[in-house]
N, CA, C, O and CB atoms as a CASP TS submission, in Angstrom:
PFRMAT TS
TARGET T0000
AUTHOR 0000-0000-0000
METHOD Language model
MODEL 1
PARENT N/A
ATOM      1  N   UNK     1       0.834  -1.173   0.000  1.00  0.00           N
ATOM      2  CA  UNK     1       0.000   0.000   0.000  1.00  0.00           C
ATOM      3  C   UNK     1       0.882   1.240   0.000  1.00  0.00           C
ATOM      4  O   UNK     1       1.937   1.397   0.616  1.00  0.00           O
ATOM      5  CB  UNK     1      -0.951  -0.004   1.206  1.00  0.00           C
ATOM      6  N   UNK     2       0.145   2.240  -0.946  1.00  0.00           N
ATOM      7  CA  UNK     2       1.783   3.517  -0.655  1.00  0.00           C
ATOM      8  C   UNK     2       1.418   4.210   0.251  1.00  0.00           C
ATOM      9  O   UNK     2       2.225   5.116   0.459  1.00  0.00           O
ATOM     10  CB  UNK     2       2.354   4.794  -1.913  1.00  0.00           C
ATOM     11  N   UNK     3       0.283   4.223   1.124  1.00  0.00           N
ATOM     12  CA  UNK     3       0.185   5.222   2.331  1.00  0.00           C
ATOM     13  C   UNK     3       1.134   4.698   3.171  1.00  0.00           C
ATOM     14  O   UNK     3       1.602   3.561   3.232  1.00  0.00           O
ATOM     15  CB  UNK     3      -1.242   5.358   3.085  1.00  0.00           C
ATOM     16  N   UNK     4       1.476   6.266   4.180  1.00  0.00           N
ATOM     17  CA  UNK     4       2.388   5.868   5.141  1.00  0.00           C
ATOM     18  C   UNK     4       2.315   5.562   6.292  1.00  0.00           C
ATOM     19  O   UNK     4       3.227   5.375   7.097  1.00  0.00           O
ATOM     20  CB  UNK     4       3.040   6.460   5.245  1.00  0.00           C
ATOM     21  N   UNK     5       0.366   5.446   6.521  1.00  0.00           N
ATOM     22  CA  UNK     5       0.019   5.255   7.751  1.00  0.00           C
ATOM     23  C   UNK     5      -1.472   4.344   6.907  1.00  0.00           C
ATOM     24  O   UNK     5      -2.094   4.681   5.900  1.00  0.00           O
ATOM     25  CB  UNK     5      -0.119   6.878   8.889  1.00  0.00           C
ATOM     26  N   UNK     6      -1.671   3.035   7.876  1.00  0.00           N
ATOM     27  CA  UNK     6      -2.589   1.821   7.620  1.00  0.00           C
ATOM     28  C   UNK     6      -3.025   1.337   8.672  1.00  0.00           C
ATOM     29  O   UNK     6      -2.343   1.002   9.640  1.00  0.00           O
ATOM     30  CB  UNK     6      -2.057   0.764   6.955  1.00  0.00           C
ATOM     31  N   UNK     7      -4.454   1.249   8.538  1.00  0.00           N
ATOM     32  CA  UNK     7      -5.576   0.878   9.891  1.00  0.00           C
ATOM     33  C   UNK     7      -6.454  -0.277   9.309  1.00  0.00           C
ATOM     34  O   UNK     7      -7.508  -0.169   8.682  1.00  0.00           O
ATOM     35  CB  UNK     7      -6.774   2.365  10.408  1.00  0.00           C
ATOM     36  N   UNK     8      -5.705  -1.524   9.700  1.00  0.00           N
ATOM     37  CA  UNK     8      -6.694  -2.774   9.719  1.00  0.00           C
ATOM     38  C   UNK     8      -7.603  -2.892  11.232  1.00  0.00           C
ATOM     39  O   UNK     8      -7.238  -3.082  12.392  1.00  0.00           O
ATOM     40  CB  UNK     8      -5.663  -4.282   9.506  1.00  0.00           C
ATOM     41  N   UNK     9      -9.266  -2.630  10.448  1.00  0.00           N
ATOM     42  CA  UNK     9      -9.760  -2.964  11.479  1.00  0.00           C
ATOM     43  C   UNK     9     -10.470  -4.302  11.052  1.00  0.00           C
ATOM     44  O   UNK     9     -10.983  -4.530   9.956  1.00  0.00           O
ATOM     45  CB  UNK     9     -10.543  -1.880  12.047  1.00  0.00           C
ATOM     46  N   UNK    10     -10.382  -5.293  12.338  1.00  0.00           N
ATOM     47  CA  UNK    10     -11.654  -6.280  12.564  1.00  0.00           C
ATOM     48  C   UNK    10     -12.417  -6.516  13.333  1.00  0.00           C
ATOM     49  O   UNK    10     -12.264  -6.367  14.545  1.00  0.00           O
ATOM     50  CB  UNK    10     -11.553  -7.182  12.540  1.00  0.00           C
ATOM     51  N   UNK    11     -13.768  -7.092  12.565  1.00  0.00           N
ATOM     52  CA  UNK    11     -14.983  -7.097  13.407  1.00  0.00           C
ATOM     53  C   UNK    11     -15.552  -8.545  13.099  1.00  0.00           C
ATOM     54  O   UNK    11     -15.120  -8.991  12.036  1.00  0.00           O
ATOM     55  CB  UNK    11     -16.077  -5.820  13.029  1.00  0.00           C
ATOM     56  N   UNK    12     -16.036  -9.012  13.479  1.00  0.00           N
ATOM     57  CA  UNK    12     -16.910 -10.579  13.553  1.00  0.00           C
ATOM     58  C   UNK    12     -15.846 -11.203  14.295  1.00  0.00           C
ATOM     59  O   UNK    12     -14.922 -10.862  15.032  1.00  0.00           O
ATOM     60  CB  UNK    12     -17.332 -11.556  11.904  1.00  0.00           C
ATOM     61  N   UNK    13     -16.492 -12.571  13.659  1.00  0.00           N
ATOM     62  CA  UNK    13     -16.117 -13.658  14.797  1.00  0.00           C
ATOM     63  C   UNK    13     -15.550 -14.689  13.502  1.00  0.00           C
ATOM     64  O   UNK    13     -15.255 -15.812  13.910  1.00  0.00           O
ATOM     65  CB  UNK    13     -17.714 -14.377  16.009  1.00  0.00           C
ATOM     66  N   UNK    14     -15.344 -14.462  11.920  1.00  0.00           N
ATOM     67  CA  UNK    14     -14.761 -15.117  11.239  1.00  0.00           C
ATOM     68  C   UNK    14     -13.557 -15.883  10.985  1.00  0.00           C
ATOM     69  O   UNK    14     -13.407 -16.911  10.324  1.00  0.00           O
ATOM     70  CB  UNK    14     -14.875 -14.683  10.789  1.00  0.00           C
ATOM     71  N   UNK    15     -12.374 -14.888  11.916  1.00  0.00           N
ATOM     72  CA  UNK    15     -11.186 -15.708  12.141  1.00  0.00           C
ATOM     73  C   UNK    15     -10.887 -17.076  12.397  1.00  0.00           C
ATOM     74  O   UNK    15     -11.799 -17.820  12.760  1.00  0.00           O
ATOM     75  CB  UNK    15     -10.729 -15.295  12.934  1.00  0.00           C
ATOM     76  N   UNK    16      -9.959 -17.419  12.285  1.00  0.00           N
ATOM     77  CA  UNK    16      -9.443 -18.842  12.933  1.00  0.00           C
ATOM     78  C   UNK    16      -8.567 -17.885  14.011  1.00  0.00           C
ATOM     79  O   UNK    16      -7.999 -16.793  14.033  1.00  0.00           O
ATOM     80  CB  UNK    16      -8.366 -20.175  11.703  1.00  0.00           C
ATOM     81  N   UNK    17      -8.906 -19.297  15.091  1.00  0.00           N
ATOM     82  CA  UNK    17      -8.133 -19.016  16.260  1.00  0.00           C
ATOM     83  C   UNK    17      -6.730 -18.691  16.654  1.00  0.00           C
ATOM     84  O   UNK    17      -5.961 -19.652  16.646  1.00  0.00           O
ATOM     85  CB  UNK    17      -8.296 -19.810  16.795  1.00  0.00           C
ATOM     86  N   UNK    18      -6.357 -17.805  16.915  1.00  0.00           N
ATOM     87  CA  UNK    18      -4.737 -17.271  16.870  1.00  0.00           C
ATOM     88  C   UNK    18      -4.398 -16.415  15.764  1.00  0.00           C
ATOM     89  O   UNK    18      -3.292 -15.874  15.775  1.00  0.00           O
ATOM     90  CB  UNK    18      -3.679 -18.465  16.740  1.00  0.00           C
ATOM     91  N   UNK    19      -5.271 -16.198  14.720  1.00  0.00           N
ATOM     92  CA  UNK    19      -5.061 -15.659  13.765  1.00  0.00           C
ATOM     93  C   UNK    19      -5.044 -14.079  14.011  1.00  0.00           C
ATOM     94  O   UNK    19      -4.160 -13.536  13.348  1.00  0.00           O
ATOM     95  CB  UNK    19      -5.907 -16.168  12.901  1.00  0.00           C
ATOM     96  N   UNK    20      -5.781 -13.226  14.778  1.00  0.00           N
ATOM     97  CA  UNK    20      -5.393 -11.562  14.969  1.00  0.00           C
ATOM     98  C   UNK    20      -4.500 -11.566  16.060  1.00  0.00           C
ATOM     99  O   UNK    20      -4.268 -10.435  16.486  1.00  0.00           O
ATOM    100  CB  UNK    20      -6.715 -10.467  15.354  1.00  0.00           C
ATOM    101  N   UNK    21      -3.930 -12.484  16.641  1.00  0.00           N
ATOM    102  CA  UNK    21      -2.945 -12.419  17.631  1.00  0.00           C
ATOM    103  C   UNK    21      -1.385 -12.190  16.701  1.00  0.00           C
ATOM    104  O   UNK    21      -0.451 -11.400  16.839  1.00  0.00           O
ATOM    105  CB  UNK    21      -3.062 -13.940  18.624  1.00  0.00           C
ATOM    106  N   UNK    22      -1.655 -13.260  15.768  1.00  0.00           N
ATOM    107  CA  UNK    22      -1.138 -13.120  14.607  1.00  0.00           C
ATOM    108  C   UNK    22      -0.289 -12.116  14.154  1.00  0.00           C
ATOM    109  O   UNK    22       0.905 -11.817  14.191  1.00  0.00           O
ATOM    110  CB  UNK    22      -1.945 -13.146  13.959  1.00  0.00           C
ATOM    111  N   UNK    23      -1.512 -11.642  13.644  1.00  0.00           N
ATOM    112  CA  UNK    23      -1.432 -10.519  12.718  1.00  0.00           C
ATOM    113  C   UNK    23      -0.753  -9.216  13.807  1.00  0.00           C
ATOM    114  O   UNK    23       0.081  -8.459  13.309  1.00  0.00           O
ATOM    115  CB  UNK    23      -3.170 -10.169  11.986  1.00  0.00           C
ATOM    116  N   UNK    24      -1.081  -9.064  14.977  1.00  0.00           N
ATOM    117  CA  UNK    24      -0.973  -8.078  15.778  1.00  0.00           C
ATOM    118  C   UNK    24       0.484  -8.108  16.226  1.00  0.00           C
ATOM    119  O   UNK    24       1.129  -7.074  16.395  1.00  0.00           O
ATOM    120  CB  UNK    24      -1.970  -8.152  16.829  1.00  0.00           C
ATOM    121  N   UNK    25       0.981  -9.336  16.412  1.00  0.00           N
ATOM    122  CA  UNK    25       2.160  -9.603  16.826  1.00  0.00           C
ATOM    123  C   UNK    25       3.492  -9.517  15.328  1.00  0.00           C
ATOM    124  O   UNK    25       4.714  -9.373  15.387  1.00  0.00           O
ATOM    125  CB  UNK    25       1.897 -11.151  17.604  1.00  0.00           C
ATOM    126  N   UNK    26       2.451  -9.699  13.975  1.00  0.00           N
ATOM    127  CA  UNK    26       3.833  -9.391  12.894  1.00  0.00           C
ATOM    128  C   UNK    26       3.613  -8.079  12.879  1.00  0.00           C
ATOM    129  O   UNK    26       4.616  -7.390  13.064  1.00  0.00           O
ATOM    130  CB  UNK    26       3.913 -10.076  11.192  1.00  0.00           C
ATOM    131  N   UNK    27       2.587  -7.517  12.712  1.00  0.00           N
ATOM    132  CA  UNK    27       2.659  -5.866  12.765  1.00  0.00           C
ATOM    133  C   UNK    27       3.278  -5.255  13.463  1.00  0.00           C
ATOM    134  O   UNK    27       3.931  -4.294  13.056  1.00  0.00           O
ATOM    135  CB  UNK    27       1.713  -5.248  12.988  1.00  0.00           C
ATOM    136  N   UNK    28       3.251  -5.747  15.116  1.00  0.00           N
ATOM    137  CA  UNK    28       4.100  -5.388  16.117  1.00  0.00           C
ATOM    138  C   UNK    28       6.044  -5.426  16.056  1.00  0.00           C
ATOM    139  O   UNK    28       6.824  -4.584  16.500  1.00  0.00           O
ATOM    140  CB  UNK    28       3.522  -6.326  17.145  1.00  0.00           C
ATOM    141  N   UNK    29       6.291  -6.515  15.456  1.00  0.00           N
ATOM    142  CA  UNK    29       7.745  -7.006  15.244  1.00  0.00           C
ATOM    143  C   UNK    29       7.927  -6.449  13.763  1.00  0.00           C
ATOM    144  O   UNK    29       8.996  -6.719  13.215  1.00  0.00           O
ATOM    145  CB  UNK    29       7.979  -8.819  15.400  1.00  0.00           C
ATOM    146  N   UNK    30       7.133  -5.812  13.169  1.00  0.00           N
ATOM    147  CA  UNK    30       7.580  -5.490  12.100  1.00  0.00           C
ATOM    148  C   UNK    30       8.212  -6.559  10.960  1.00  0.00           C
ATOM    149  O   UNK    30       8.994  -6.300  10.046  1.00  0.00           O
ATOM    150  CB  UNK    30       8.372  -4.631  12.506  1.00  0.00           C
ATOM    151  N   UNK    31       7.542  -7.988  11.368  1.00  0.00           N
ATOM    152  CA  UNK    31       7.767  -9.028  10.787  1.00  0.00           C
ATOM    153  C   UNK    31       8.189  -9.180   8.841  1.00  0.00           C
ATOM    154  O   UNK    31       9.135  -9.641   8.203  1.00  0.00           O
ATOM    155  CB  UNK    31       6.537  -9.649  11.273  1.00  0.00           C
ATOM    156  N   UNK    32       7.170  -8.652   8.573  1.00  0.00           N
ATOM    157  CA  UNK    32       6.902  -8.713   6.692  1.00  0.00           C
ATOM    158  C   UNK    32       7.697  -7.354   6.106  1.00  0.00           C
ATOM    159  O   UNK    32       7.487  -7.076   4.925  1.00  0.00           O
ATOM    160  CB  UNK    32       4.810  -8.518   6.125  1.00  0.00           C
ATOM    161  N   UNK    33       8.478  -6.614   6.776  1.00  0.00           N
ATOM    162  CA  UNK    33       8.984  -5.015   6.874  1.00  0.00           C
ATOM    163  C   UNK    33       9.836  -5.362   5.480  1.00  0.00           C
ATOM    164  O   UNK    33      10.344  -6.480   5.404  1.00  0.00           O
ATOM    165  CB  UNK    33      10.089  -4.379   8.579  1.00  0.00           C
ATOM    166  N   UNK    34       9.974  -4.562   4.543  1.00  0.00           N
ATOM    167  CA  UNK    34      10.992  -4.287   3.673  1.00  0.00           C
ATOM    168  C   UNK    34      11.760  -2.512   3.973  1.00  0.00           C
ATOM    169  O   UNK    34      11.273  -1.563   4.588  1.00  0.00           O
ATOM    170  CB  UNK    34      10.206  -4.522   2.087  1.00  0.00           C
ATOM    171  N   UNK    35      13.262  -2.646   3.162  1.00  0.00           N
ATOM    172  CA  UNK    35      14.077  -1.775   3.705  1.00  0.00           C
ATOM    173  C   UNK    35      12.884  -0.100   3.329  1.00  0.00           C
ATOM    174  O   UNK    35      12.737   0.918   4.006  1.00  0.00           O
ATOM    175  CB  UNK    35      15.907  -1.986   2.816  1.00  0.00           C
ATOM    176  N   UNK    36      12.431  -0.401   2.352  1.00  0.00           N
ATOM    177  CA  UNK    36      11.346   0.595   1.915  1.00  0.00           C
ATOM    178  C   UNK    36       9.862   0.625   2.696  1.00  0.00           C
ATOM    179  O   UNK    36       9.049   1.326   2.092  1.00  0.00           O
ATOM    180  CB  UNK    36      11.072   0.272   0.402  1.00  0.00           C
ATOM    181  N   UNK    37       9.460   0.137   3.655  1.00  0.00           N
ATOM    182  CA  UNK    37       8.355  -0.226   4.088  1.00  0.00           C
ATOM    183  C   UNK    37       8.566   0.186   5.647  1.00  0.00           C
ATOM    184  O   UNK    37       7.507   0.475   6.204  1.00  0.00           O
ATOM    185  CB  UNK    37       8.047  -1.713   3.712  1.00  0.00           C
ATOM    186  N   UNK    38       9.642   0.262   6.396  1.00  0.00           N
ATOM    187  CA  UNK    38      10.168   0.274   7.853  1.00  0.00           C
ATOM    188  C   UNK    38       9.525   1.385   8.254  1.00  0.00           C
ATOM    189  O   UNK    38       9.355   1.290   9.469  1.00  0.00           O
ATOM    190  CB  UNK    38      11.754   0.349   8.120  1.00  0.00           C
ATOM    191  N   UNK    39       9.111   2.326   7.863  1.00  0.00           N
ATOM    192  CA  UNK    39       8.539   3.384   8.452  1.00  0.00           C
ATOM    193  C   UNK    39       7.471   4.006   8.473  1.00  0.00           C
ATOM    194  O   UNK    39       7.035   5.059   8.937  1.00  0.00           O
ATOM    195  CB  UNK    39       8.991   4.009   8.324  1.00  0.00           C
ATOM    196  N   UNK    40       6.938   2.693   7.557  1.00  0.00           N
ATOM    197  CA  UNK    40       5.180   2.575   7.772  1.00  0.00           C
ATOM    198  C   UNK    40       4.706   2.711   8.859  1.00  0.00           C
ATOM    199  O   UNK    40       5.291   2.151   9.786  1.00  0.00           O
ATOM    200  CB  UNK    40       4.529   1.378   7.478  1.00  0.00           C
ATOM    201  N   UNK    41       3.512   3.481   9.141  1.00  0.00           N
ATOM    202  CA  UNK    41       2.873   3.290  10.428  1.00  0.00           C
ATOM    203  C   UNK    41       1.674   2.206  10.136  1.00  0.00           C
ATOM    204  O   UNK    41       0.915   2.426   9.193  1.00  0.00           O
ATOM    205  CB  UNK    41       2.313   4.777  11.048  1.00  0.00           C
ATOM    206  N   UNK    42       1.479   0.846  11.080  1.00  0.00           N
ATOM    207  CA  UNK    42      -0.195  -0.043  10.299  1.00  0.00           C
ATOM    208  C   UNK    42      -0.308  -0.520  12.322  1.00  0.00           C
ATOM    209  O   UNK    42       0.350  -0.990  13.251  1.00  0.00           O
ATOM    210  CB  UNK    42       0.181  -2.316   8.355  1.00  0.00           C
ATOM    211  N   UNK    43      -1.682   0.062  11.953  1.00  0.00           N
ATOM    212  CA  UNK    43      -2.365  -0.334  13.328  1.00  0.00           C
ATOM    213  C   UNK    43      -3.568  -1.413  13.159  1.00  0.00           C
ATOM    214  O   UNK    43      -4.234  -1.426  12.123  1.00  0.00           O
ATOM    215  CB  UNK    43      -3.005   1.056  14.049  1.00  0.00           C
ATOM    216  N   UNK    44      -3.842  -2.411  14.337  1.00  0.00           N
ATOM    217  CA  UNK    44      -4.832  -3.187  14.016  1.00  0.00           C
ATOM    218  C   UNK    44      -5.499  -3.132  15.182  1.00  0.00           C
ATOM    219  O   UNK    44      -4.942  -3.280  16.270  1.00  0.00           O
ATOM    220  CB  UNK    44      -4.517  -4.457  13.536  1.00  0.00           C
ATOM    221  N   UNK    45      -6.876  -2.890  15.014  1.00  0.00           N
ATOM    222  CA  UNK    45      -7.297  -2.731  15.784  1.00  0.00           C
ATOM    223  C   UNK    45      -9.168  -3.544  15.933  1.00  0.00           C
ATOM    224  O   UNK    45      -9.808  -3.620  14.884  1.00  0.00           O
ATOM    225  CB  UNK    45      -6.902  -1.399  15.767  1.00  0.00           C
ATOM    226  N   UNK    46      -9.585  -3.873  16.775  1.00  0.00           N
ATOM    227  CA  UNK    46     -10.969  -4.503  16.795  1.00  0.00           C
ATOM    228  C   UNK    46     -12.007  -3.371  16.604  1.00  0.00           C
ATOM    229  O   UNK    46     -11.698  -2.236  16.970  1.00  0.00           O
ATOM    230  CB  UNK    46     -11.250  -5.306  18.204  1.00  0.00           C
ATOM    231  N   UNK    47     -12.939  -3.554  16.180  1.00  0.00           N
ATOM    232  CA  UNK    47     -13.705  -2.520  16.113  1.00  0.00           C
ATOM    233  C   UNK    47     -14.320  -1.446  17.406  1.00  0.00           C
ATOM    234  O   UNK    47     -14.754  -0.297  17.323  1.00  0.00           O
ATOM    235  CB  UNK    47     -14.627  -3.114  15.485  1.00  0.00           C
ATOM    236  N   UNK    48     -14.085  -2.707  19.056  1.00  0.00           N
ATOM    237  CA  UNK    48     -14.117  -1.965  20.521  1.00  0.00           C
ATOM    238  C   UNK    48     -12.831  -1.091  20.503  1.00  0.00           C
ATOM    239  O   UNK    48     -12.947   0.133  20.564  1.00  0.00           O
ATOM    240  CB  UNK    48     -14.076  -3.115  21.935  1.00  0.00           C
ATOM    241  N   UNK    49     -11.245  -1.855  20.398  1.00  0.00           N
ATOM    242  CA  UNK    49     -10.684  -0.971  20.220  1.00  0.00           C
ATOM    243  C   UNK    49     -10.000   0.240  19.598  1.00  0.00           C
ATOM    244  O   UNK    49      -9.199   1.104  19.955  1.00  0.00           O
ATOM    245  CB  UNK    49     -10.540  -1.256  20.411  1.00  0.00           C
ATOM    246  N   UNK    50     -10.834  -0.165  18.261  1.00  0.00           N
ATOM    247  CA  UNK    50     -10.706   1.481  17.313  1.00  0.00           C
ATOM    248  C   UNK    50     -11.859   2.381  18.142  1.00  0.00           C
ATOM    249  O   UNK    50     -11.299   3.474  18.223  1.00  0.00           O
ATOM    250  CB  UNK    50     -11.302   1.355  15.151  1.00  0.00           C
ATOM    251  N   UNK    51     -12.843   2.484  18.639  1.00  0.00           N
ATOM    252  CA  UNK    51     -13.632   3.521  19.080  1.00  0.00           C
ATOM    253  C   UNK    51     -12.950   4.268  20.511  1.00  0.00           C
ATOM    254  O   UNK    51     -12.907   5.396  21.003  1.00  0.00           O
ATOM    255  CB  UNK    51     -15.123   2.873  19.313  1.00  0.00           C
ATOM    256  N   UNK    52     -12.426   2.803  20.853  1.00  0.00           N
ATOM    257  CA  UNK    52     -11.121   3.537  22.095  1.00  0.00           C
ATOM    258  C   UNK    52     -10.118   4.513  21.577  1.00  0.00           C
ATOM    259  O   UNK    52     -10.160   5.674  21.986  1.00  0.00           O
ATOM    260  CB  UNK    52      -9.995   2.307  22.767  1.00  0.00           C
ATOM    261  N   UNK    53      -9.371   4.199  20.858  1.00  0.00           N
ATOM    262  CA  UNK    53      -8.516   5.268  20.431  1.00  0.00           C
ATOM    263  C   UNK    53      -9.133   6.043  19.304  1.00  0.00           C
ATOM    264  O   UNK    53      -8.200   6.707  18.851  1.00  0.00           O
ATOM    265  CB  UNK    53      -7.187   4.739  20.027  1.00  0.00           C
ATOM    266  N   UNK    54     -10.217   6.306  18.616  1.00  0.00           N
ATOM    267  CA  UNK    54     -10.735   7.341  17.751  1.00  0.00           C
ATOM    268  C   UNK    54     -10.679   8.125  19.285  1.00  0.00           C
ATOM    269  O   UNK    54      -9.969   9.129  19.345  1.00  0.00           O
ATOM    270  CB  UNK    54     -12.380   7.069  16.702  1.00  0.00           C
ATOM    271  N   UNK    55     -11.414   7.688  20.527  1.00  0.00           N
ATOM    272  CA  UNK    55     -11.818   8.948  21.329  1.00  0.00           C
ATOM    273  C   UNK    55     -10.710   9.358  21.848  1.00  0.00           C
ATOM    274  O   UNK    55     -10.569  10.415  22.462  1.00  0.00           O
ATOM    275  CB  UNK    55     -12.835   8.802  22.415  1.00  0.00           C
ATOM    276  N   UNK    56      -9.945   8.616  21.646  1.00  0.00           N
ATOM    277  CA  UNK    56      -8.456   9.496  23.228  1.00  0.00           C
ATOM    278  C   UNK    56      -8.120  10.418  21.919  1.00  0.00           C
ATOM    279  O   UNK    56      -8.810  11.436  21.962  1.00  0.00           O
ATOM    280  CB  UNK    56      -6.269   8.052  24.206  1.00  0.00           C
ATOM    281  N   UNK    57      -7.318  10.376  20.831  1.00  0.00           N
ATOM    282  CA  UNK    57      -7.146  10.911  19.783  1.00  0.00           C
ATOM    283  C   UNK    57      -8.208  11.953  19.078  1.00  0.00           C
ATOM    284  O   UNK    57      -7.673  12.923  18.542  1.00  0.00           O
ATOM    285  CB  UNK    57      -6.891   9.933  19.134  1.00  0.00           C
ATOM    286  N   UNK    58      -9.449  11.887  19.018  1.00  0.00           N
ATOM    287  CA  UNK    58      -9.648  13.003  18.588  1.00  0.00           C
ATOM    288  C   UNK    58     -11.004  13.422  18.908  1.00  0.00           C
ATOM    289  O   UNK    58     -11.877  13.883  18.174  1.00  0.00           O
ATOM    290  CB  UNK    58      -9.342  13.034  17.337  1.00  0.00           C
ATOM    291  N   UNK    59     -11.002  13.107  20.453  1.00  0.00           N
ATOM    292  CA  UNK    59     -12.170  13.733  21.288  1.00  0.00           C
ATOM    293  C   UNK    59     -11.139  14.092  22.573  1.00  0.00           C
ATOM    294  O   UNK    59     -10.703  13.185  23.282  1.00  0.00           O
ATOM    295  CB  UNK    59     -13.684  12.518  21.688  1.00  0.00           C
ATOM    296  N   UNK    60     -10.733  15.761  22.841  1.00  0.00           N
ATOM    297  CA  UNK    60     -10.377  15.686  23.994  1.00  0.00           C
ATOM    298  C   UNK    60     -10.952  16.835  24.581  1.00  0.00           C
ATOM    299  O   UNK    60     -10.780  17.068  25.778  1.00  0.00           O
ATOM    300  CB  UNK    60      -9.067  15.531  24.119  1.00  0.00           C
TER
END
């Protein structure tokens, strides 16, 4: 993606088990990172906790 900032959100119950732990933990380690990609910002977030941080961020 060429943005420099990326917001995967999920919602249901479709996953397989371990799978957004997953995902949260390569995003976190910067797992899939290329030398061009390192300074991406990508957040993942559940749909409870995107309404958490929409409000700290841009309700103050």
């Amino acid at each position: 993606m060429p943005e420099n900032s990326i917001m995967i959100l999920i919602d249901g119950a479709g996953w397989k088990a371990g799978a957004i732990k997953w995902l949260k933990d390569a995003v976190k380690q910067k797992k899939y990172t290329t030398e061009e990609t390192k300074n991406k910002e990508i957040l993942v977030f559940s749909l409870t906790e995107f309404f958490t941080w929409a409000n700290k961020t841009f309700i103050k």
